[in-house]
MITORKOL-982440 format. One record per residue (C-alpha): residue number from 1; residue in three letters; z, y, x negated. Coordinates in pm, whole numbers, plus 50000, padded with zeros to 5 digits. Layout:
<recs>
- nr|rest|Z|Y|X
- NUM|ala|Z|Y|X
...
</recs>
This chain:
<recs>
- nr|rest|Z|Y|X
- 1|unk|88728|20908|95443
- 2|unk|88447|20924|95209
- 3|unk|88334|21171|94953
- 4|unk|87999|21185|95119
- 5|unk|87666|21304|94926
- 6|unk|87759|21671|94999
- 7|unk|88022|21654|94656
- 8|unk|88346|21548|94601
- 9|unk|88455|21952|94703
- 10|unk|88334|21932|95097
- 11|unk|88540|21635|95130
- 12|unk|88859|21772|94996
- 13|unk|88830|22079|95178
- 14|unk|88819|21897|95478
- 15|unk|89117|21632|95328
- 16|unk|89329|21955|95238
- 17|unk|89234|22147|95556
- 18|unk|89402|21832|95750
- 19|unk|89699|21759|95535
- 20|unk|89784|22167|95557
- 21|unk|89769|22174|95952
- 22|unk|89993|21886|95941
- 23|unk|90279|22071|95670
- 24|unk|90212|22428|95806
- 25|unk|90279|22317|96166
- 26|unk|90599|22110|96075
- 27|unk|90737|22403|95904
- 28|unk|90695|22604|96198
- 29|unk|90846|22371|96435
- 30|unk|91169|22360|96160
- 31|unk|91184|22757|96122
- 32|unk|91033|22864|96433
- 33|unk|91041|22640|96730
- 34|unk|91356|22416|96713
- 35|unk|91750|22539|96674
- 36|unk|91825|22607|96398
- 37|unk|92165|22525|96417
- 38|unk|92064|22212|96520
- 39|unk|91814|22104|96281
- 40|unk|91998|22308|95960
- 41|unk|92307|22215|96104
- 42|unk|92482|22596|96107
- 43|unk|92818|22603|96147
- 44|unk|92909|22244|96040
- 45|unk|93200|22121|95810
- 46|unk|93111|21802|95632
- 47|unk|93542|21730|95604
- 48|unk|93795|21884|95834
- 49|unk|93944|22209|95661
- 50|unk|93599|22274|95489
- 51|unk|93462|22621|95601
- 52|unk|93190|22611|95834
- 53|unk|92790|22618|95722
- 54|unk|92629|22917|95690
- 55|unk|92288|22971|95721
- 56|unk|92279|23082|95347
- 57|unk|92525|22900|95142
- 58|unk|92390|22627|94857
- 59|unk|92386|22354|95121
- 60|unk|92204|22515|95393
- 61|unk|91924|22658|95129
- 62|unk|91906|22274|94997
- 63|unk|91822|22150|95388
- 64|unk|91553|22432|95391
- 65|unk|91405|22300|95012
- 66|unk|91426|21937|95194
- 67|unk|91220|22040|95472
- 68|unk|90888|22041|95214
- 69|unk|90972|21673|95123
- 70|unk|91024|21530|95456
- 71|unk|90645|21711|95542
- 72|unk|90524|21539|95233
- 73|unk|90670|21238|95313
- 74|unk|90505|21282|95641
- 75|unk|90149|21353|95516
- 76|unk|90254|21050|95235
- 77|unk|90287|20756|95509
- 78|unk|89998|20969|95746
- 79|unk|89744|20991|95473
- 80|unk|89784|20683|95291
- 81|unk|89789|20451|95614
- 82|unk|89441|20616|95735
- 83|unk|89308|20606|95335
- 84|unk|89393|20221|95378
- 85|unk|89258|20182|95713
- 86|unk|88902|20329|95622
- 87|unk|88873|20161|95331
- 88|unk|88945|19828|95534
- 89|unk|88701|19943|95801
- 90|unk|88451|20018|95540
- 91|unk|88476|19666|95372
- 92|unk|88428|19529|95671
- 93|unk|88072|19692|95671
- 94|unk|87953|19639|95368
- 95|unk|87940|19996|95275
- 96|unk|88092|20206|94954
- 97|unk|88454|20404|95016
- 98|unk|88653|20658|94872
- 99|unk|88863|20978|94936
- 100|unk|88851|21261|94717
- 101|unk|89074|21269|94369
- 102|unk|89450|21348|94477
- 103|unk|89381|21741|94286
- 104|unk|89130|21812|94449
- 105|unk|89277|21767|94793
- 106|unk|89611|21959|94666
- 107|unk|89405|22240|94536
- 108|unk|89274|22238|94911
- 109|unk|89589|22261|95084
- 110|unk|89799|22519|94823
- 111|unk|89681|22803|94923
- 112|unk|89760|22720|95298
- 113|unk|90079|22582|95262
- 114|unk|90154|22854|94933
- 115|unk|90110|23123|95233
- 116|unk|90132|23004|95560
- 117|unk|90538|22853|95525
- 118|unk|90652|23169|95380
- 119|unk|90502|23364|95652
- 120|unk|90633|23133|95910
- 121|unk|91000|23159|95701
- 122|unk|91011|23513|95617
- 123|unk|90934|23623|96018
- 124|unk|90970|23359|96292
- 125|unk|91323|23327|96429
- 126|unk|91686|23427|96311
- 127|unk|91758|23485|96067
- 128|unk|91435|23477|95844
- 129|unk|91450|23398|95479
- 130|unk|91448|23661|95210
- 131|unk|91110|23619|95037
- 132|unk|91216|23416|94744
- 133|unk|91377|23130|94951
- 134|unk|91071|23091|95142
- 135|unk|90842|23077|94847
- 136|unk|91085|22805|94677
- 137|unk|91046|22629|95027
- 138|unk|90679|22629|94966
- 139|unk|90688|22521|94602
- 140|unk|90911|22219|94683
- 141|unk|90634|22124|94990
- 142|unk|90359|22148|94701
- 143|unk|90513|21918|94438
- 144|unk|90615|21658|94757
- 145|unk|90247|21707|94819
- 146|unk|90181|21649|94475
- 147|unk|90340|21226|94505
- 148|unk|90230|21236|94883
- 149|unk|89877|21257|94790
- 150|unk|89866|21035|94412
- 151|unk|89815|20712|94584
- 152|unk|89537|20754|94836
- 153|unk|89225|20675|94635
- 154|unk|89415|20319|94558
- 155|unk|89519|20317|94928
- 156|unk|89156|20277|95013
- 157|unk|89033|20064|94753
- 158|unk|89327|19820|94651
- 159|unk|89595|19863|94960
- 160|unk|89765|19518|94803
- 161|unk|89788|19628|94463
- 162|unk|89927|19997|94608
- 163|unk|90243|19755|94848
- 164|unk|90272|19569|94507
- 165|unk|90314|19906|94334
- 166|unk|90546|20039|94588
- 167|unk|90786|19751|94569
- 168|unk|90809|19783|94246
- 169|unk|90917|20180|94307
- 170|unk|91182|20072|94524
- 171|unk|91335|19892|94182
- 172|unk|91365|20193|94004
- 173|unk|91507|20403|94275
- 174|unk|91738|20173|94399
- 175|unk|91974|20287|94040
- 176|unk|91867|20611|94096
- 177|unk|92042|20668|94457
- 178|unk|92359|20493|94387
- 179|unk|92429|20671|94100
- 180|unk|92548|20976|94256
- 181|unk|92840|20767|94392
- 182|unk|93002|20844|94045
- 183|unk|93082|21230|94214
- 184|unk|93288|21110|94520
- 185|unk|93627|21153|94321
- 186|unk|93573|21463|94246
- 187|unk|93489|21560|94624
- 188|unk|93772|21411|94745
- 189|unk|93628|21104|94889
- 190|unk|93817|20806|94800
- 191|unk|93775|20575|95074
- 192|unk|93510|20359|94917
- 193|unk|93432|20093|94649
- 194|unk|93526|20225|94338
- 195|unk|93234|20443|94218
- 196|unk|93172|20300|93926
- 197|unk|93099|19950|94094
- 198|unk|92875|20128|94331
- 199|unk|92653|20253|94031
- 200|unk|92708|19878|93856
- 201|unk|92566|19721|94167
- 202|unk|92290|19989|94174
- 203|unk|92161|19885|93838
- 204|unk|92208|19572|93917
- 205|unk|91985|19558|94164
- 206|unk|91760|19786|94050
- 207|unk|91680|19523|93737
- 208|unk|91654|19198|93946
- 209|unk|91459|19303|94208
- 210|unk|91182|19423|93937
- 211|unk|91258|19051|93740
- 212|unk|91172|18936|94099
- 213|unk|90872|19106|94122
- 214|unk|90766|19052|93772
- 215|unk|90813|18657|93780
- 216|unk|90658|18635|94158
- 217|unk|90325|18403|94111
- 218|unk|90006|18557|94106
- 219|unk|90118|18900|94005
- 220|unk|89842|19160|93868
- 221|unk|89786|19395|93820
- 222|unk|90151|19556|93718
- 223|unk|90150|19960|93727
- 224|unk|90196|20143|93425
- 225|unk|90496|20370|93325
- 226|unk|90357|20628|93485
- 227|unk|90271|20501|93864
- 228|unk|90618|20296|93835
- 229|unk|90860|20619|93727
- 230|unk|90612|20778|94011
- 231|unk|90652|20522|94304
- 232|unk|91065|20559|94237
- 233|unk|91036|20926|94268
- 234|unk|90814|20921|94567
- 235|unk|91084|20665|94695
- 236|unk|91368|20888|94644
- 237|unk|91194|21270|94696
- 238|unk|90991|21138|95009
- 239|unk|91086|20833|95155
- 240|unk|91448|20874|95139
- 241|unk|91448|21262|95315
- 242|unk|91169|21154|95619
- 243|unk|91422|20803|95674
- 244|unk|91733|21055|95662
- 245|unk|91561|21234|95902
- 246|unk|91375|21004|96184
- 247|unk|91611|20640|96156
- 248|unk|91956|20771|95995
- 249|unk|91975|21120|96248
- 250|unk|92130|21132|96607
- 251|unk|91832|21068|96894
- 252|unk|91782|21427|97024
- 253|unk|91972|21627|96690
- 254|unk|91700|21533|96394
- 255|unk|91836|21771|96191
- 256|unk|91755|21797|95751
- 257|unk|91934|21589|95524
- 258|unk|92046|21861|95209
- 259|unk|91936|21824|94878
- 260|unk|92311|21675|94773
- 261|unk|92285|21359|94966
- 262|unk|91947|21261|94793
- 263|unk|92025|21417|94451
- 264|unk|92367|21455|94399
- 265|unk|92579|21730|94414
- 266|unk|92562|21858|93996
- 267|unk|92199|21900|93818
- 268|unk|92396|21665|93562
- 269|unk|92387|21386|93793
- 270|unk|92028|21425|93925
- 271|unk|91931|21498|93567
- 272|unk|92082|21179|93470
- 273|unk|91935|20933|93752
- 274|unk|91582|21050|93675
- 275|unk|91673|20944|93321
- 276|unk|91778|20588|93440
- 277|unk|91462|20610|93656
- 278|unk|91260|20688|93361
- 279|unk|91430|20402|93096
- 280|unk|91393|20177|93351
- 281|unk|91058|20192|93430
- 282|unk|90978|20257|93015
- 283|unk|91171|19940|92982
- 284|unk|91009|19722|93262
- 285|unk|90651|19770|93147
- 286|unk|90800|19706|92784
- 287|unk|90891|19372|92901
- 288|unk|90614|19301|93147
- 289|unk|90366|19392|92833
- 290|unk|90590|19143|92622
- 291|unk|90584|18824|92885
- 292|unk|90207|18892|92925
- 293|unk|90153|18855|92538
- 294|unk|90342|18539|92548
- 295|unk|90162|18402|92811
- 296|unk|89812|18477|92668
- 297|unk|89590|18196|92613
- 298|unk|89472|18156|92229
- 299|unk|89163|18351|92231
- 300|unk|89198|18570|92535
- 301|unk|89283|18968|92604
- 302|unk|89442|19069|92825
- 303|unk|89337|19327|93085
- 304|unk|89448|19641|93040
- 305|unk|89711|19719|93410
</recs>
């Protein structure tokens, strides 16, 4: 997985080429290939008196935005792995590695995946999806792309500092996903912990698994605001959807999770984990940058993370 002396441009071609077979052809399994019913779950009620899934009410349109991030978080774990692989192999050799910068190879695979999952959408099996569904299905595929690819030049060169970085991700989304417990009152679900313990414990967590992490010996580099608030969302818009789908599914009915169980059910929710996301990784580098001045020795700078 090397850049090559041919330029940085042959290589993502070639990157983007691969990671848009590998989104293109899930999407047409999804739409084309597999039941529908089964894998957008038509005609299910999530509580008995409910009226059944259709296949274009808000929740089934959600499972058919969700299919871009569980192909992102596909290509995420895919891509990565082999980045991390070649640049073990090419340690091992002695020799240079590197993959090509995380825009180029998304510039590569847009157009592809921009055009060839609304095509699939818009004509393969019944019923297709009006135009402007499908191109939303695409544009949520492109920003998953958009975390799935971020990592892969530190895949290859620092793999430890990249697991250090993704620990650290699971700290801020930890908050992030238990939030949305604080809407099960309202949806008439009462037969759990009381909500607002659920979110408690969330935060809870959250903050003392990155105190953990922060205080573990031998720690550096630590990621910046940035990469953190960026390894919770690839956590929560990647990870969390491919899980949902492969380990928390029935064997033999994989169907989509929809956007609700994820998110939440109200933008104000969402809108307000991201915000927790975002303090929390503003406020963990704050302190990380704080116990790292204290522990400088007279005379010393520190490295910049």
């Amino acid at each position: 997985m090397t850049a090559g002396r041919d330029g940085p441009w042959r290589a993502a071609l070639v990157h983007g080429g691969a990671v848009a077979t590998v989104v293109v052809a899930l999407a047409y399994h999804w739409f084309a290939v597999a039941d529908r019913h089964a894998v957008f779950l038509y005609g299910h009620r999530d509580r008995i008196g409910e009226p059944a899934a259709t296949p274009f009410d808000p929740v089934t349109r959600s499972r058919y935005w969700m299919t871009g991030f569980v192909a992102a978080g596909v290509v995420c774990v895919a891509y990565n792995g082999l980045a991390a692989l070649a640049g073990a192999a090419a340690r091992r050799r002695g020799r240079p590695v590197d993959v090509p910068a995380a825009w180029r190879t998304w510039l590569a695979a847009a157009p592809c995946v921009a055009v060839g999952i609304p095509a699939i959408a818009m004509t393969q099996n019944h019923p297709t999806l009006p135009p402007g569904l499908a191109l939303s299905v695409a544009g949520v595929a492109l920003a998953g792309l958009a975390l799935a690819l971020a990592p892969a030049r530190r895949a290859a060169r620092d793999p430890v500092a990249l697991a250090w970085a993704g620990l650290d991700g699971i700290g801020v989304a930890v908050p992030a996903l238990t939030w949305r417990a604080l809407e099960l009152p309202g949806l008439g679900i009462h037969d759990t912990p009381p909500p607002p313990l659920i979110a408690g414990a969330g935060l809870a967590a959250g903050a003392a698994w990155l105190w953990i992490l922060t205080v573990a010996p031998g720690r550096r580099p630590w990621p910046g605001t940035a990469p953190l608030f960026a390894a919770g969302l690839t956590w929560i818009c990647l990870a969390a959807p491919l899980a949902h789908h492969l380990v928390f599914t029935p064997p033999g009915f994989r169907y989509i999770t929809s956007a609700a169980n994820v998110f939440g059910h109200h933008a104000a929710t969402a809108s307000t984990a991201f915000a927790i996301m975002a303090g929390m990784a503003v406020g963990t580098c704050r302190w990380r940058a704080a116990r790292a001045r204290r522990a400088r020795p007279p005379g010393r700078a520190i490295a910049a993370a």
